[in-house]
C-alpha positions in Angstrom: -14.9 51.5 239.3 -15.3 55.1 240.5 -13.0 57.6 242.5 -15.6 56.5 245.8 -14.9 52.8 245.1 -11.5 53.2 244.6 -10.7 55.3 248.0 -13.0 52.6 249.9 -10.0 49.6 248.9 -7.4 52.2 249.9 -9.0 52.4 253.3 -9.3 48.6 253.3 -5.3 48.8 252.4 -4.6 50.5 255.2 -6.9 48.9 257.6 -5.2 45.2 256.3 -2.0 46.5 256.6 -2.6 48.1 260.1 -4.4 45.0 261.8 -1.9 42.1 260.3 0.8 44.1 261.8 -0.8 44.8 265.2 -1.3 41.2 265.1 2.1 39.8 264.2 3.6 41.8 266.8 0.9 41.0 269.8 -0.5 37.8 268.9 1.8 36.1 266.3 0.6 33.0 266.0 -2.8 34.3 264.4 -0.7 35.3 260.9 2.3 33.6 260.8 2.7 30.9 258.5 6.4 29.5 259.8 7.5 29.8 263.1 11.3 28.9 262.0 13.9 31.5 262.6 14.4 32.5 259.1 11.2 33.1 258.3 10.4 35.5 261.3 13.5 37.3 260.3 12.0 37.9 256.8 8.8 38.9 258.2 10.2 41.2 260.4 12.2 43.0 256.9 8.7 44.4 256.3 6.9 46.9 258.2 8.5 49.5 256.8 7.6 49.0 253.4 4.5 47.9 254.2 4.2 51.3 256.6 5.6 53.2 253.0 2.6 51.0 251.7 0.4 52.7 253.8 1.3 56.2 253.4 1.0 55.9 249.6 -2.4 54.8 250.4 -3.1 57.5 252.3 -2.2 60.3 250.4 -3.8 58.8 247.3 -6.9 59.0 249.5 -7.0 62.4 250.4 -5.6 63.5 246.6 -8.3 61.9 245.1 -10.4 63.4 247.8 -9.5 67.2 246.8 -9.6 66.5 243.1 -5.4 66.9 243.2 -3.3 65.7 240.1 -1.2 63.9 243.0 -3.5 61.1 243.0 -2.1 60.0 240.0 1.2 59.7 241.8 -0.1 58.3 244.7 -1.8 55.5 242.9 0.9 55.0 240.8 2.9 54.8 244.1 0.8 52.7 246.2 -0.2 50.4 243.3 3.9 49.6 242.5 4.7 49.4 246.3 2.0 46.6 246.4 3.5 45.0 243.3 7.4 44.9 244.4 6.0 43.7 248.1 3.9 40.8 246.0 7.2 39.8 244.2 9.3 39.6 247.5 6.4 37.7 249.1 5.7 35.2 246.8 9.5 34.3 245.7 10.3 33.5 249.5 7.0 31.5 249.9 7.8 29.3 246.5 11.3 28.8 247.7 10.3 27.9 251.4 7.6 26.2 250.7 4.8 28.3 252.7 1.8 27.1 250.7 2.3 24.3 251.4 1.5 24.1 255.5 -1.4 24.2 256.1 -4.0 26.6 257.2 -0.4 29.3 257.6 0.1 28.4 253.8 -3.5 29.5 253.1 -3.9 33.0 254.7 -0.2 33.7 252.7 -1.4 32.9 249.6 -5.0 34.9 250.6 -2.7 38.0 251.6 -0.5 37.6 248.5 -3.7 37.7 246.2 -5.2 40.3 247.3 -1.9 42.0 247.4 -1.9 41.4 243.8 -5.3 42.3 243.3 -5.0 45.8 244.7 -1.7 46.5 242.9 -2.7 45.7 239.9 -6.4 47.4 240.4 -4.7 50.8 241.3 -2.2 51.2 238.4 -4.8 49.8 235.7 -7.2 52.3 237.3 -4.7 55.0 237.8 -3.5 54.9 234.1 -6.1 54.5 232.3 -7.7 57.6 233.8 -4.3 59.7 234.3 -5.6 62.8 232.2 -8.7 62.9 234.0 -6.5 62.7 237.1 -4.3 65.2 236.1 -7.1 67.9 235.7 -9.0 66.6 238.3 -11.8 65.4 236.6 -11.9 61.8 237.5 -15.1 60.5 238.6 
């Protein structure tokens, strides 16, 4: 994977991030997989960190844009943000039993892999290349 591929799934981070919360907040029904109290509560614990999320996102895009040693931070950043978000996610889902209803159950687990998958894609790719990030020489 290269610096162009890798700033493409930040954008598609961001662009996730932005549309499922536009969506939970105008048209609900569309992502949520619970409609019980609790569960809207939880939900509603999130956009910050998901807008933190975001930001890391975005600043790892324009670092690794200008060649900055930042990007390593950024990705680091971004890719842990993902991870602890993952962890929260999945913990309440297995407790609550989320998976398990239906269609609801389905997108979760979709947006909790892919969660994963980007976390773990950005600090893999982020470490392994942290000198050439460092001077700027990442490709």
């Amino acid at each position: 994977m290269n610096v162009k591929a890798v700033r493409i799934m930040l954008v598609v981070a961001v662009v996730i991030d932005v549309a499922y919360w536009a969506t939970w907040f105008t048209n609900r029904g569309w992502v949520e997989s619970d409609t019980s109290e609790a569960y809207v509560a939880f939900e509603n614990a999130f956009p910050l960190a998901d807008a933190w999320l975001g930001l890391t996102c975005v600043l790892a895009f324009f670092a690794l844009g200008r060649r900055s040693p930042t990007a390593l931070l950024w990705l680091i950043a971004a890719g842990s943000s993902g991870m602890y978000l993952f962890c929260m996610d999945v913990l309440y889902d297995l407790e609550n039993d989320i998976y398990g209803k239906g269609a609801g159950g389905i997108i979760e687990a979709g947006i909790n892999l892919i969660t994963l998958a980007f976390s773990v894609v950005a600090l893999r790719w982020a470490w392994t290349r942290r000198d050439a990030l460092l001077t700027g020489s990442a490709t």
